[in-house]
C-alpha positions as CSV (number, residue, x, y, z in Angstrom):
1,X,-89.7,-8.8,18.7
2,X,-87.9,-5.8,17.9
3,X,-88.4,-2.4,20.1
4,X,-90.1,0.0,18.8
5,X,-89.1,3.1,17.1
6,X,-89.5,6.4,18.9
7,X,-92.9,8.2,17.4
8,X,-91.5,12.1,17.0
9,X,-87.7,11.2,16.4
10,X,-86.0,14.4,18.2
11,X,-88.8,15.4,19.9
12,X,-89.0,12.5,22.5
13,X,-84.4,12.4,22.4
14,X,-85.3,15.9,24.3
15,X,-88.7,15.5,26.4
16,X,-88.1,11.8,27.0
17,X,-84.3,12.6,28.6
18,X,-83.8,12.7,32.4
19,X,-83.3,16.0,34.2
20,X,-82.3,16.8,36.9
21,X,-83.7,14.4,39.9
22,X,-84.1,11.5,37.0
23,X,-87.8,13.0,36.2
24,X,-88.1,13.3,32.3
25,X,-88.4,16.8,31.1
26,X,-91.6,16.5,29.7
27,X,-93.0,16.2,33.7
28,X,-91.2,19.3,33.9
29,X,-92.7,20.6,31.2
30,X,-96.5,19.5,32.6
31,X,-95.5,21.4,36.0
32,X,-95.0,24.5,34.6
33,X,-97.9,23.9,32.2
34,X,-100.2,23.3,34.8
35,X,-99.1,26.3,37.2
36,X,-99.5,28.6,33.9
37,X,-102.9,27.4,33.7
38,X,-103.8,28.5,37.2
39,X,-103.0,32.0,36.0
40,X,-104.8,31.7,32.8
41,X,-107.8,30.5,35.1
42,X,-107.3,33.7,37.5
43,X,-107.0,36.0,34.4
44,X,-110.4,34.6,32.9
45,X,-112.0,34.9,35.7
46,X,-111.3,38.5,35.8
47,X,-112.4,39.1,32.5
48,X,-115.8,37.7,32.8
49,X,-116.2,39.6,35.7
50,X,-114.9,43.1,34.3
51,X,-117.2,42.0,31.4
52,X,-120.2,41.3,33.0
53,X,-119.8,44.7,35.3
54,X,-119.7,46.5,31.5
55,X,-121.9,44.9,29.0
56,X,-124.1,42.3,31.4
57,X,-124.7,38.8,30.7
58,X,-124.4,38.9,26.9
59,X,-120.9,40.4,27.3
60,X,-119.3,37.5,28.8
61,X,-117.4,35.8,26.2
62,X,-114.5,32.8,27.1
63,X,-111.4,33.3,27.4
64,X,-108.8,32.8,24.4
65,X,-106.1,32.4,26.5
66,X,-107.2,30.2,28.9
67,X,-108.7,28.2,25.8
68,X,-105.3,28.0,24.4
69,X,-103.8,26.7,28.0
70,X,-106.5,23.9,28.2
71,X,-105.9,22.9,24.3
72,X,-101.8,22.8,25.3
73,X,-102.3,21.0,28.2
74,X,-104.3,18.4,26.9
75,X,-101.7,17.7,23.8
76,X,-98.9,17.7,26.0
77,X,-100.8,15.1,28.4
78,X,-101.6,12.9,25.5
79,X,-97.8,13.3,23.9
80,X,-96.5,12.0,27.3
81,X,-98.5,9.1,27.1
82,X,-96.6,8.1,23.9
83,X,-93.5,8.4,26.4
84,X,-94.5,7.1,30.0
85,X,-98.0,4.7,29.6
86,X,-98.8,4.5,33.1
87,X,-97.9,8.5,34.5
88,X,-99.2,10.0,30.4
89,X,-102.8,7.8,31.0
90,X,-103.2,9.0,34.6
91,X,-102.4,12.9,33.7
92,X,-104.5,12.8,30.4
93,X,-107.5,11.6,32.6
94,X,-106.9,14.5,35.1
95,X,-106.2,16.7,32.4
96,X,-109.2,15.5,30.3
97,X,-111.4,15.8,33.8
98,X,-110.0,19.2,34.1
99,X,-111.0,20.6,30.7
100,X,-114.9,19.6,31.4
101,X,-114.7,21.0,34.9
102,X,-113.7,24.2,32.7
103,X,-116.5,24.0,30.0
104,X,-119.0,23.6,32.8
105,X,-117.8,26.7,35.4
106,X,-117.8,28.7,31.8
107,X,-121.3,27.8,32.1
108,X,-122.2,28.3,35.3
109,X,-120.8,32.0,35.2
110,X,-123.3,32.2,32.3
111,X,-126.1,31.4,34.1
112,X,-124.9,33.5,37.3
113,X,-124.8,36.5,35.0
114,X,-128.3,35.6,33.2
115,X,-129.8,35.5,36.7
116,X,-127.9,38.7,37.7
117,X,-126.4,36.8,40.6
118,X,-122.6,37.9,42.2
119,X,-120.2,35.5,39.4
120,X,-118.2,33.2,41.5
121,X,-114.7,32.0,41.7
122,X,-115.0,28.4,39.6
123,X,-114.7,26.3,42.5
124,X,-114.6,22.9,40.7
125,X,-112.1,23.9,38.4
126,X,-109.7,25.4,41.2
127,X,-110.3,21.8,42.8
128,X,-109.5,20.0,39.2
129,X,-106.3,22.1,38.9
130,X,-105.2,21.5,42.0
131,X,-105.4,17.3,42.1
132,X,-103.7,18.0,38.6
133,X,-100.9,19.9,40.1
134,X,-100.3,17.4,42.6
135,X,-99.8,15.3,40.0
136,X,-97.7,16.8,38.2
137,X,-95.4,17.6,40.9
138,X,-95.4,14.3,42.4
139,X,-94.3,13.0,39.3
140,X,-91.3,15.8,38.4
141,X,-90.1,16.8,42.0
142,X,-91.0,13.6,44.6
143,X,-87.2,13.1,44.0
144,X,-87.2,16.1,46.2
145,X,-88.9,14.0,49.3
146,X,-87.7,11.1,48.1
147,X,-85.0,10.2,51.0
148,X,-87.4,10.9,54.1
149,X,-90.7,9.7,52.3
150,X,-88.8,6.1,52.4
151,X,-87.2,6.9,55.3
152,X,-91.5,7.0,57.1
153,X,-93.0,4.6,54.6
């Protein structure tokens, strides 16, 4: 059986290469990813407020941005499955279960604003984002802990 051949040619020589720790740079690239998407998240949830304090409920519109962050992070998760199976299915399904968490805050804050109730912070989301980011790290920087996490387990 002969191996098989890598599925983006240069693209994988660079994301699937070790830096430094031995994590590939494509985890490196999901950390940073994900963090960027926390502020994405804080920035959107300005804007609907700043929009619902001007215009009302019919104001509130989502978030290109933040859009464009979720859409990134979701390709990226599903290009590093082509790369690591077990650590690209396990982020894709966080990343996935993020996304949805997202569509259905962007809701709530619509039915908050229809109800002319205070919008809150989107609390599932924040939660969502922050499994995902433990994720991510634990898969780029655990060579960080490495040495006294095997020293205790």
């Amino acid at each position: 059986m002969q191996p098989s051949a890598p599925l983006f040619g240069p693209l994988d020589a660079i994301m699937g290469s070790t830096g430094p720790g031995g994590a590939l740079v494509i985890e490196y690239v999901l950390l940073v990813l994900v963090v960027a998407n926390f502020g994405t998240r804080l920035l959107a949830h300005r804007q609907y407020t700043s929009e619902y304090d001007d215009e009302g409920a019919e104001g509130i519109g989502r978030y290109p941005i933040h859009e464009a962050s979720n859409v990134l992070l979701v390709l990226t998760s599903f290009y590093y499955t082509t790369i690591a199976q077990h650590g690209g299915i396990v982020m894709s399904v966080l990343v996935l279960g993020l996304v949805i968490t997202d569509f259905f805050e962007f809701e709530s804050r619509l039915v908050e604003a229809r109800r002319d109730i205070r919008l809150e912070r989107p609390k599932g989301a924040i939660v969502a984002a922050l499994v995902l980011f433990m994720y991510a790290a634990y898969q780029s920087v655990f060579w960080i802990i490495k040495g006294p996490w095997s020293a205790i387990i």
